[in-house]
C-alpha positions as CSV (number, residue, x, y, z in Angstrom):
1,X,-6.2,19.1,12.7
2,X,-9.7,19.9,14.4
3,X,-10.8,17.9,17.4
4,X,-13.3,17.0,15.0
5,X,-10.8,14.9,13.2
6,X,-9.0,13.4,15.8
7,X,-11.7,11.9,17.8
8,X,-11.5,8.2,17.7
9,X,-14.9,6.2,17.0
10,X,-15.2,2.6,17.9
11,X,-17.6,0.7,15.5
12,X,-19.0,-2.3,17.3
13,X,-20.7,-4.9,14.8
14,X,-22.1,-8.5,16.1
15,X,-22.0,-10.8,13.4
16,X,-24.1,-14.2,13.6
17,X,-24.7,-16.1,10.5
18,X,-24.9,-12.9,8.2
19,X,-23.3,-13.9,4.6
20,X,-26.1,-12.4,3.0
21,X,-25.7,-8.3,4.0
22,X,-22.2,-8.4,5.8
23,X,-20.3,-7.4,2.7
24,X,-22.9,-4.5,2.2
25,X,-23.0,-3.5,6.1
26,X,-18.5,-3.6,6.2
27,X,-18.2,-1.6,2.6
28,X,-20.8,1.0,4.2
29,X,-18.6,1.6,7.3
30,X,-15.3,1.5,5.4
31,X,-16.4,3.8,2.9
32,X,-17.3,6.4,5.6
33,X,-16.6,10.1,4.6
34,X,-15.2,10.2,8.6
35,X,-12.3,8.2,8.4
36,X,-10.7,8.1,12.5
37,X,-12.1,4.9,13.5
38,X,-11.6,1.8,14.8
39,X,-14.3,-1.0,13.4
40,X,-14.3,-4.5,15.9
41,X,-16.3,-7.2,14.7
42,X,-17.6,-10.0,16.7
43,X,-18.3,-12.9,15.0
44,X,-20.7,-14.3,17.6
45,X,-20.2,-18.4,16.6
46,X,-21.5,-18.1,12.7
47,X,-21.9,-21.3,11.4
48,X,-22.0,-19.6,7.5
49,X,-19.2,-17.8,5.4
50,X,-19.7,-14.4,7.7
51,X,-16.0,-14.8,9.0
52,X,-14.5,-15.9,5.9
53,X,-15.9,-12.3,4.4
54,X,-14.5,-10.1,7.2
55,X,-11.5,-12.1,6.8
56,X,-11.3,-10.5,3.0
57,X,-11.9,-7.1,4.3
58,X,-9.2,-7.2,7.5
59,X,-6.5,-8.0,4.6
60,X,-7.8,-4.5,2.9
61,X,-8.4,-2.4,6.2
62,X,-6.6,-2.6,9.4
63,X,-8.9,-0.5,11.3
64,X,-10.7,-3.8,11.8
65,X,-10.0,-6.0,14.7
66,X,-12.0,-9.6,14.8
67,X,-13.2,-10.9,18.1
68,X,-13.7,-14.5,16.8
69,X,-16.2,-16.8,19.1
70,X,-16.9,-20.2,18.0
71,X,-19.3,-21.1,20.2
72,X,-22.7,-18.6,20.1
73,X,-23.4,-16.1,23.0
74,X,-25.6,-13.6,21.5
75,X,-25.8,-10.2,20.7
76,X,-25.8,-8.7,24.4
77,X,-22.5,-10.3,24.9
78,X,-21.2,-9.2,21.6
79,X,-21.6,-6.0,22.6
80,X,-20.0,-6.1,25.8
81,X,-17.4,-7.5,25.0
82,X,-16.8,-4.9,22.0
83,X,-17.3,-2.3,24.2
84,X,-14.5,-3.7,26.8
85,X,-12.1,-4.0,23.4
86,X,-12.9,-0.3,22.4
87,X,-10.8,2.3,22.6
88,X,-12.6,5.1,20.8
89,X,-13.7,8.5,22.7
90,X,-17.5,7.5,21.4
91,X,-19.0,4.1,20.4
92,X,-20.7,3.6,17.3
93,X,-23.0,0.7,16.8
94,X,-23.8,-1.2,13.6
95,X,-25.9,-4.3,12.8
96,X,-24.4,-6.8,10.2
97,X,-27.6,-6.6,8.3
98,X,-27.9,-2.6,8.4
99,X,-26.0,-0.2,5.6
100,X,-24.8,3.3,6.9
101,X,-25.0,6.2,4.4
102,X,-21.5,7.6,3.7
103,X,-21.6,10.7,6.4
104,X,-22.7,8.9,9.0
105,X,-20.3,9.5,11.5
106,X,-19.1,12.8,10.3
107,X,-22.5,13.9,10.9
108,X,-22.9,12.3,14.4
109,X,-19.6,13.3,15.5
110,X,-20.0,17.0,14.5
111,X,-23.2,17.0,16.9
112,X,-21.6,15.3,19.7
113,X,-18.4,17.2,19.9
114,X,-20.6,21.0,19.1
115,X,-23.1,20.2,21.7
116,X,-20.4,19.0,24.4
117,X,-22.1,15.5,24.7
């Protein structure tokens, strides 16, 4: 196996109150051609279905990990505190409300690890 393969991403994705595009935004990362990563989701105090979908999806995918907030913080500290939980050699970030095209990663983590960055 490459380096290229074994390189571990971390996908950080804050979740408030996104039932509408989260299924979309999880399906896009899962379905990645790139496959060596780690996805945590914060669900930063949604008061909608949002955890009840990534619930669905953990019991599918075990590359997910839920960091589950009641109370809101917002998405700085979302973020931080995925970052602190990561374990990946490079950190990807996703939006709940964004859809990744299927080589996403493959693409980025090609560039990163050819141009020693």
């Amino acid at each position: 196996m490459s380096s290229l393969n074994k390189s571990l991403i971390s996908v950080i994705m804050p979740v408030y109150n996104s039932e509408k595009y989260l299924a979309k935004a999880i399906e896009s990362i899962l379905n990645q051609t790139y496959k060596n990563f780690e996805f945590i989701i914060i669900n930063d105090g949604s008061k909608d279905s949002s955890v009840e979908i990534i619930k669905k999806y953990i019991k599918e995918d075990k590359r997910i990990i839920l960091i589950d907030r009641k109370e809101n913080k917002g998405i700085v500290y979302s973020l931080i505190e995925g970052i602190n939980q990561a374990r990946g050699e490079f950190i990807a970030r996703m939006d709940a409300d964004d859809v990744s095209l299927p080589k996403r990663f493959e693409i980025q983590i090609e560039y990163m690890i050819k141009n020693n960055l």
